[in-house]
N, C-alpha and C positions, 0 to 999 in steps of 0.2 A: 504494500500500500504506500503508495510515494506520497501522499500527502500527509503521511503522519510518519514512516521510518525511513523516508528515503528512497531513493529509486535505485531498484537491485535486490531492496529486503525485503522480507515479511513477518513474521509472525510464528513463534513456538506455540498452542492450545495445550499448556501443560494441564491435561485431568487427572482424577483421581477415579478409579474403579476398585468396589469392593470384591471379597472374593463371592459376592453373592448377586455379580452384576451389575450392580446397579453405580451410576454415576454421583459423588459425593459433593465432589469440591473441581475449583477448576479458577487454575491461573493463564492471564493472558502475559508472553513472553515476549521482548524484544528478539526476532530469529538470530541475532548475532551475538548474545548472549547466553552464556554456557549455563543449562539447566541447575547443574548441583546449585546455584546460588537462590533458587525459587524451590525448590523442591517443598522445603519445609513449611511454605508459606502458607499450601492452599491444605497440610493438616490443622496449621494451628488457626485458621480460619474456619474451621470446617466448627458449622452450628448443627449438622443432621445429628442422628443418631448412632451413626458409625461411626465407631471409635476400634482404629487400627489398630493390632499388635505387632502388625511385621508388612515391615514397606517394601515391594519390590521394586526396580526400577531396572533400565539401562544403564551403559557405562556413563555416559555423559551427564548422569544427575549425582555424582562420585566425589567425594575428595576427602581427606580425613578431616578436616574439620566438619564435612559435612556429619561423616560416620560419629565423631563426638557428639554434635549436637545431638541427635537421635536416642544416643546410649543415654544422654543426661537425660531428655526427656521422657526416656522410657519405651521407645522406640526400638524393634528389632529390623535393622537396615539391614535388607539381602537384594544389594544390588549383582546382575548377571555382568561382570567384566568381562570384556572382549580381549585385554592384555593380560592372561593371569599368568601366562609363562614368564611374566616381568615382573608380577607381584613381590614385594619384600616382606616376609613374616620376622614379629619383634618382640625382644626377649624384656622381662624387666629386669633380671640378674645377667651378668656377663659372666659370672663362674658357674651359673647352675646348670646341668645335667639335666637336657630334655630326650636322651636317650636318642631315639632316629630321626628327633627333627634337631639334632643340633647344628649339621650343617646345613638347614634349609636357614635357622633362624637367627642369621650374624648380627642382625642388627638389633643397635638395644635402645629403649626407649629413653628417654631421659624426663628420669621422673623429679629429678631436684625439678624443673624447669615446670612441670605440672602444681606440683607442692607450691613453689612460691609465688604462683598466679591461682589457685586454687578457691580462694575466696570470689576473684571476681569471675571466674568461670564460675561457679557457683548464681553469684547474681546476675552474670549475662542468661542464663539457664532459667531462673526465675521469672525474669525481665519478657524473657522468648514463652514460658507459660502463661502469666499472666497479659499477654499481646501488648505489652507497656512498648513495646520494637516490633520489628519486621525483620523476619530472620534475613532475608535478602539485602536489606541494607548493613545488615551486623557481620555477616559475610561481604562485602563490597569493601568493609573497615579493614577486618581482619585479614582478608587475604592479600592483599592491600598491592592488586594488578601484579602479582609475581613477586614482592617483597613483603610479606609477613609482616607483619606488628607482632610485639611480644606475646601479647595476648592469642593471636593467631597463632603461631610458634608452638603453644601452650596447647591449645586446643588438636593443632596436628597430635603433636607428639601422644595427646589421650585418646584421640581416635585411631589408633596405630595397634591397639589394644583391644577393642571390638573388632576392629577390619581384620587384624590376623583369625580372631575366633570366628569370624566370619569365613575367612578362607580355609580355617584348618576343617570346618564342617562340611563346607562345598564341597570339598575334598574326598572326606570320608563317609558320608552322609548320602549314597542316591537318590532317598526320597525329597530329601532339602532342596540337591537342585532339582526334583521334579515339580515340585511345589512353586521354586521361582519360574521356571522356565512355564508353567502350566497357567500362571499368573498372568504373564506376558504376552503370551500368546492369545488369552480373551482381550485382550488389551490391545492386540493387533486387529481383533476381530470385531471390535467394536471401534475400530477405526477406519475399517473397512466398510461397517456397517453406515459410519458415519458420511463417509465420501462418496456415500449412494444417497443418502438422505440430503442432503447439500447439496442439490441437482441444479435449482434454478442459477445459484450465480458462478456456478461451475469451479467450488473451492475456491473464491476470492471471494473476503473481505472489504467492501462496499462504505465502510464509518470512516468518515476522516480522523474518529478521535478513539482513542481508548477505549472511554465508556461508552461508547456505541457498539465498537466489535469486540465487548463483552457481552454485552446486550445480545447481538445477534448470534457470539457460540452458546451463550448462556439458553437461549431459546433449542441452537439446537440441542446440549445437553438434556433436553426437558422432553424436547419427538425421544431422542436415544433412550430417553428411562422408560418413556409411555410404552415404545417397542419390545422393548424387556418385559416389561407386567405384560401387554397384549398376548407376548408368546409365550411367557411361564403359565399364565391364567389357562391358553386354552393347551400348552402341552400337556399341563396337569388333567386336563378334561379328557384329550384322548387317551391318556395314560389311563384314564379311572373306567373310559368304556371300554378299552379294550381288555379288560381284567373283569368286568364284569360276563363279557361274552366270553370269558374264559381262554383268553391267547394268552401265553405263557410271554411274562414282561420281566427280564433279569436286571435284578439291582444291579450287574455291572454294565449292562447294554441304557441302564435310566440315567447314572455317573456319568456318562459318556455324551449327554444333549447338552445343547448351547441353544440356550434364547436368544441369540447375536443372528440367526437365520433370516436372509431375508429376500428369497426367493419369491413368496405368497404375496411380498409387497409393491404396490403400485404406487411410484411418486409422482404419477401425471397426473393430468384429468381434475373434474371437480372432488373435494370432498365433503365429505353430510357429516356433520356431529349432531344431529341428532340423538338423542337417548329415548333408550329403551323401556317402554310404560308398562308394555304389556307383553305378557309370556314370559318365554325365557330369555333370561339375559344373556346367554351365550348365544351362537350362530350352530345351529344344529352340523355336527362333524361331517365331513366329506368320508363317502365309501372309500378307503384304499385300493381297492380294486376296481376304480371306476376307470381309473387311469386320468390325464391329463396331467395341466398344473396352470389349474387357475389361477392368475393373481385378482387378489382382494385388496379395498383400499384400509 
């Protein structure tokens, strides 16, 4: 959008998806600005009901101060690194015996440097729970464009400390990475979902200002969640008749459906919100055997 970031850029729609589908929170990004410094932004904003225990991301929402802030806040950050044969894992003793990871793990943390900044990481931590800051600006401080403030310094060196126990899990852990990677991927899918429903202005961004094209991803966030309930609502229903006619339905074949489908959906044409007064509220089920593949609006 050249009239608000320049001509050549655009826009990051950094969202937030639970693992139960549905869209939480959502920040709108300068596209030339690196994620990890918003990441946190649109948790500690988030007024729904969802309350994360483990964030997954990509590599680019990454950095150890990020991984700190997270740990302080109570956060378990399992970002998918795309460098992890580069990774460094960190000891906090340099004589201690970690048995077969001692030559993985040369490098050591430097905890004087944690200790005597410890109080005001502590109240930057407060500060960033009670929203008194903007994690993004608090990171803009600290990491201070490739030279660190002390503070910052401070903050790496404590996030070095989750991020290795982060890595030492990934590692030995397969259903860990299958949990992150299993995350991501709805996350792909609902982005794919998204760039279907986003038809008319063909994925561009039309507000000269900020709070306009938050307004308009904000709206489409709102079609993406309705799509969600519309398709959980009725996969639930074919699920319940096809168990009453007695077809055998395997809890691992029902694990395996995504409400993110959106083949059945029609984004042309007119639409009727109308509601339903009378009968049933659902749309009586299509025969499987009928064959076709009608879309419905």
């Amino acid at each position: 959008n050249p009239r608000y970031f320049g001509r050549g850029r655009g826009v990051t729609w950094l969202n937030y998806l639970s693992d139960q589908v549905a869209g939480f929170a959502e920040v709108l990004v300068p596209g030339t600005v690196r994620d990890s410094l918003f990441v946190l932004d649109g948790l500690l904003d988030n007024d729904t009901a969802v309350r994360p225990e483990q964030v997954t991301t990509d590599t680019a929402s990454y950095s150890d101060q990020v991984f700190a802030l997270f740990h302080l806040l109570g956060y378990q950050f399992s970002p998918r690194l795309a460098d992890l044969a580069d990774q460094r894992f960190w000891r906090l003793e340099r004589g201690a015996d970690y048995g077969a990871l001692n030559e993985v793990s040369r490098n050591q943390v430097n905890a004087s440097l944690i200790a005597s900044h410890w109080e005001d990481i502590l109240r930057l931590a407060g500060s960033l729970a009670t929203r008194a800051v903007r994690a993004s600006d608090i990171l803009r401080v600290t990491q201070g464009a490739g030279r660190p403030s002390a503070l910052g310094r401070a903050l790496a060196e404590y996030g070095r400390i989750p991020k290795t126990f982060h890595l030492l899990t990934w590692l030995d852990d397969p259903s860990y990475r299958r949990g992150v990677g299993g995350q991501l991927s709805l996350q792909e899918s609902r982005h794919r979902l998204a760039r279907k429903i986003f038809y008319g202005h063909r994925g561009e961004l039309r507000q000269a200002y900020r709070e306009g094209q938050e307004d308009q991803l904000g709206a489409l966030g709102l079609v993406l969640n309705a799509v969600v309930l519309w398709n959980t609502r009725y996969m639930d229903a074919a699920l319940g008749q096809l168990r009453a006619l007695g077809q055998p339905v395997a809890d691992e074949d029902v694990a395996r459906l995504s409400p993110l489908g959106d083949r059945h959906l029609n984004v042309l044409g007119h639409y009727s919100f109308t509601p339903l007064t009378d009968g049933p509220m659902l749309r009586p089920m299509r025969d499987p055997g009928a064959g076709g593949d009608e879309e419905v609006e």
